[in-house]
C-alpha positions as CSV (number, residue, x, y, z in Angstrom):
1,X,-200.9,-103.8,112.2
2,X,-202.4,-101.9,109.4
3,X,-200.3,-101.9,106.6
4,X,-202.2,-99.7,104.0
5,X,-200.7,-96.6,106.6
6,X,-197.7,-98.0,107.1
7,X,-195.0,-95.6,105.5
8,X,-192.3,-97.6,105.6
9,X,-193.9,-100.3,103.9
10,X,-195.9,-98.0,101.3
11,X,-191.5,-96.5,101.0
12,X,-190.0,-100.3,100.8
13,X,-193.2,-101.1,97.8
14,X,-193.6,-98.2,95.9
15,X,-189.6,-98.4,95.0
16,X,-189.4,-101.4,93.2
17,X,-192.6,-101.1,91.8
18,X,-191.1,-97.8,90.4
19,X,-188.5,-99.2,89.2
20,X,-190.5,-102.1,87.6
21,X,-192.9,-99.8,86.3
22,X,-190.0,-96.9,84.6
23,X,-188.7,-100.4,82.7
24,X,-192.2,-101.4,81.3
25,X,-194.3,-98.2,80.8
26,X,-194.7,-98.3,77.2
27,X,-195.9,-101.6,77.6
28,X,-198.2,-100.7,80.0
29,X,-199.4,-97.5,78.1
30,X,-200.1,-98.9,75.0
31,X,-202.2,-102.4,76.5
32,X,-204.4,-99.6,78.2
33,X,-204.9,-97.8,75.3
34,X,-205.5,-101.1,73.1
35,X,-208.0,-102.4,76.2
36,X,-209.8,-98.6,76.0
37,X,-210.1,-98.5,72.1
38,X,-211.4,-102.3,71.7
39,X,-214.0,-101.3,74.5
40,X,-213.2,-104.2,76.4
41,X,-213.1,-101.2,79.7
42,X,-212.8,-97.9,79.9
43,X,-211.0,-98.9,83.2
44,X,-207.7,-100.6,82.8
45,X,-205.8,-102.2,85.6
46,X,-202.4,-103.5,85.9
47,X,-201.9,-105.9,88.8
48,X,-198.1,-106.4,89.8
49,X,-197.6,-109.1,92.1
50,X,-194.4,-111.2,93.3
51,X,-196.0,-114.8,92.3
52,X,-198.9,-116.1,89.9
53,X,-202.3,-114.9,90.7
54,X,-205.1,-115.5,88.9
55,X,-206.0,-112.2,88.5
56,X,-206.2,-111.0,84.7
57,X,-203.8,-112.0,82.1
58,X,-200.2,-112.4,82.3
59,X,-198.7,-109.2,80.3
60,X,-194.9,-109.5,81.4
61,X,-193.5,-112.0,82.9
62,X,-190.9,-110.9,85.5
63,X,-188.9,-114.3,85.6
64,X,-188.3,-113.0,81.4
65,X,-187.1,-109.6,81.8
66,X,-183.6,-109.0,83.8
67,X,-183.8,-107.1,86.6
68,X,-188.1,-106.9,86.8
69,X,-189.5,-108.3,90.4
70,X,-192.8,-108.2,89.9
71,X,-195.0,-110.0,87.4
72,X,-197.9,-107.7,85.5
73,X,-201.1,-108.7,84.3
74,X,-203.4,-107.0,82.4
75,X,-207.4,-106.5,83.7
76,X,-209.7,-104.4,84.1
77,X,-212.8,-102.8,86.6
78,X,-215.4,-104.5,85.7
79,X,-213.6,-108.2,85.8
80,X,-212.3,-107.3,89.6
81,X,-215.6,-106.3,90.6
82,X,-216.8,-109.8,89.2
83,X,-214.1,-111.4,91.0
84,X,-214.9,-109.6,94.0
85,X,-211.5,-107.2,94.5
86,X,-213.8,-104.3,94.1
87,X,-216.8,-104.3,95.8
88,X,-219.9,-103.9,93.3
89,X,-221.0,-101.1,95.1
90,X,-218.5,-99.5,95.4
91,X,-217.6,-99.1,91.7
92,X,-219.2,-95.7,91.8
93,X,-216.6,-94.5,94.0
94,X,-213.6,-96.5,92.0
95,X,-214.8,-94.4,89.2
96,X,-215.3,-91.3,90.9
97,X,-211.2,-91.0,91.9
98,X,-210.4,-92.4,88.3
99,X,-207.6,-90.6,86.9
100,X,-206.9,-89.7,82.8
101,X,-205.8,-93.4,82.0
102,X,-203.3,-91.7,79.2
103,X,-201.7,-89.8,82.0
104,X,-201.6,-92.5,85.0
105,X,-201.7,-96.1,85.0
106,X,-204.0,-98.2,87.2
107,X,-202.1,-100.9,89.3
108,X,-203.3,-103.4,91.5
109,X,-200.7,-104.3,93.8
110,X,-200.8,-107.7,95.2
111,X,-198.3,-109.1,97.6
112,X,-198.6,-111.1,100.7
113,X,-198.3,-108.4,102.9
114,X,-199.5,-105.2,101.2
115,X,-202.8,-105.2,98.1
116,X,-203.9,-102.1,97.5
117,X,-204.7,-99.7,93.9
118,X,-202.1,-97.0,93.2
119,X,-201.9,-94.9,90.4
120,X,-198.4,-93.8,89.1
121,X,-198.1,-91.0,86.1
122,X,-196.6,-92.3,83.2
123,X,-193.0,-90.5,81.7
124,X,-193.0,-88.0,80.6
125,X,-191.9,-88.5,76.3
């Protein structure tokens, strides 16, 4: 079964990650910008997943914040291409489809039956 085309599933993830994500935004938004002006990457990543990974750092921890299902940690493009989640040649095109990290956010979503990146626009102020 290929579940990156599966609509149901992509319906079923991208609600509670929604959810999740209106609830933490400005968290989210301002460790991008922090990770962008410190030059640690110009490519931020958030990956929400259900359990521990050890993938980046934990930024919010779901099990802390009523109502949150997913746990968020902060990384980055050039640590997931170390680790292997990005193919190293392939950054070109992971940069190429890069969108304006003050407007979107970059998450990695990692669950046991779904990974993949999605970007989701920030609110709007």
């Amino acid at each position: 079964m290929d579940y990156f085309n599966d609509p149901e599933l992509n319906g079923k993830y991208l609600g509670t990650i929604t959810k999740d994500f209106a609830t933490v935004s400005d968290t989210l938004k301002e460790a991008s910008y922090q990770i962008r002006k410190r030059e640690i990457s110009q490519y931020p990543v958030f990956i929400f997943a259900r359990q521990a990974v050890q993938l980046g750092s934990l930024l919010i921890n779901a099990d802390e914040i009523e109502g949150l299902q997913w746990h968020i940690f902060a990384s980055y493009l050039e640590i997931l291409a170390q680790q292997g989640i990005v193919d190293p040649e392939k950054i070109e095109d992971f940069t190429a489809t890069w969108k304006n990290p003050d407007e979107f956010c970059c998450l990695f979503v990692v669950d046991e039956e779904f990974t993949n990146f999605v970007y989701i626009p920030y609110p709007e102020d």
